[in-house]
Steps between C-alpha positions, in 0.01 A plus 500: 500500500553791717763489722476803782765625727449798788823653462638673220870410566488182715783248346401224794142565399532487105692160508315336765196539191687498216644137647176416580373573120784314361452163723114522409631544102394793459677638181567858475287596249198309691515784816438818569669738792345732664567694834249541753611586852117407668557146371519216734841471677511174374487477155281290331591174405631468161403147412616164647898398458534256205886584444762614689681846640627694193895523516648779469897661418615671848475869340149474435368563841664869531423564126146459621492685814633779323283465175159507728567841648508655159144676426449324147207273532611244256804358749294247693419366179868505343654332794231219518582449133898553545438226766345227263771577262739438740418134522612422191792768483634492841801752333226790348611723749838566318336529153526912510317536115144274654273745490333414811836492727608788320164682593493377890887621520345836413270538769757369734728764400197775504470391854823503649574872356161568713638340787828716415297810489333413809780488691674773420222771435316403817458795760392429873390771719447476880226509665449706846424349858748360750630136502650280245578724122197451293480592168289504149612474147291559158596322202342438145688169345374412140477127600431259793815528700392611876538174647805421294712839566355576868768207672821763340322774713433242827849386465650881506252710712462259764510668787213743433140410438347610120220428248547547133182583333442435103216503245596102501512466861707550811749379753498517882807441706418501848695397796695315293265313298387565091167439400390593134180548329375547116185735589568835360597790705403856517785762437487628886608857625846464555687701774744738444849338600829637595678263296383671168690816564808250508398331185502832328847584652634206390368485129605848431841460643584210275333624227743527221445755238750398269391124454113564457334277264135584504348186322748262689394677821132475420537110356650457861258682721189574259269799559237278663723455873617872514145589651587271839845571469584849705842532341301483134376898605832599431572315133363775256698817636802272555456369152412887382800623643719216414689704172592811733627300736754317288567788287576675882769204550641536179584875542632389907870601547737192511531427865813455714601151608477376873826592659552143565461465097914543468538317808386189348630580185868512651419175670400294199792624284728397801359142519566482129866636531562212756267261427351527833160543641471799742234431835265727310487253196479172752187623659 
């Protein structure tokens, strides 16, 4: 039987169907999932109830909401299964070597270093006109996480109105309010913002020459951000120059102390003469 949702990442959604598919006995290998967002908002009716609500451990719920925004197509299918098998297993969950937990702890993971990536590799840049702040964002996440990262960005940019725009959807926060979508987005003409200039500024100022580790730095923030990220201009000279510049501090005169250097000094070997703290050491 095929069993049809409208959103790609909709947890209430998925188990309001896949509960409806277990209560009509529906066994996992007897359906089929399939996402079609024209489909009836109501979904069609599995079958009549002949047994009752599956039961399920209290850690399944967010394993699931975070499994469904994963883009492999198989993961409606391995939590309705995971959820049979939890019948009869209530304690699966904590068997790490099943192959089907171990698989759906995967995409979890696969989704939360989106979100992760999300979050920190976003970019906003203002919009002109007068009023309230408004500003646009373009982002390109590998899986379905709009609706699930855009409340970090409502919590902490509240007081300005935005839209995120993705390949996988968008988010609108307006007057206070988030509404999210799944229809794909154009990549829009962004503005040129001040704030860029100060990204720049700030990456190459603590931009350590002496502690670069190109494959670390590139597992952290791969290649395929640095084209919405304006500090990301500045990688390859910084990483080009990156020898000279340690073999310049290398060759650097020792510097002087502070003048309070001895100060302190005299201080600390006074409090251990007598035991004593001095103010300076009480704080």
């Amino acid at each position: 039987m095929r069993l049809t949702l409208r959103s790609q990442a909709d947890a209430a959604e998925w188990r309001q169907l896949a509960r409806a598919a277990f209560q009509a006995g529906l066994p996992p290998e007897a359906t089929r999932w399939q996402v079609d967002p024209a489909a009836p908002s109501c979904p069609k009716d599995a079958g009549p109830a002949i047994r009752p609500p599956p039961r399920v451990p209290r850690a399944f719920p967010d394993l699931a909401a975070s499994a469904l925004c994963h883009v492999e197509p198989a993961r409606f299918e391995l939590l309705y299964s995971l959820l049979w098998r939890l019948q009869d297993r209530p304690q699966l969950l904590d068997d790490a070597t099943d192959p089907q937990v171990s698989r759906l702890r995967r995409l979890t993971r696969a989704v939360r270093r989106d979100c992760h990536k999300m979050h920190a590799f976003l970019r906003f840049r203002e919009l002109p006109g007068d009023g309230r702040r408004r500003f646009v964002a373009w982002f390109e996440p590998d899986h379905h996480i709009v609706a699930r990262a855009a409340p970090f960005f409502a919590a902490r940019f509240a007081d300005m109105d935005w839209q995120i725009l993705t390949p996988r959807g968008s988010a609108c926060f307006h007057a206070g309010r988030l509404r999210c979508d799944e229809h794909p987005a154009a990549r829009p003409d962004l503005p040129t913002d001040a704030t860029e200039e100060l990204w720049r500024s700030y990456y190459a100022a603590t931009f350590n020459p002496a502690r670069l580790k190109l494959r670390a730095m590139q597992s952290e923030m791969p290649r395929k951000y640095w084209t919405n990220l304006p500090e990301a201009q500045l990688i390859p000279d910084l990483v080009a120059g990156a020898e000279a510049r340690v073999r310049a501090m290398q060759h650097q005169p020792p510097r002087q102390p502070p003048a309070f250097h001895e100060r302190l000094q005299a201080r600390r070997q006074a409090q251990g003469a007598t035991g004593k703290a001095t103010p300076d050491d009480q704080g």
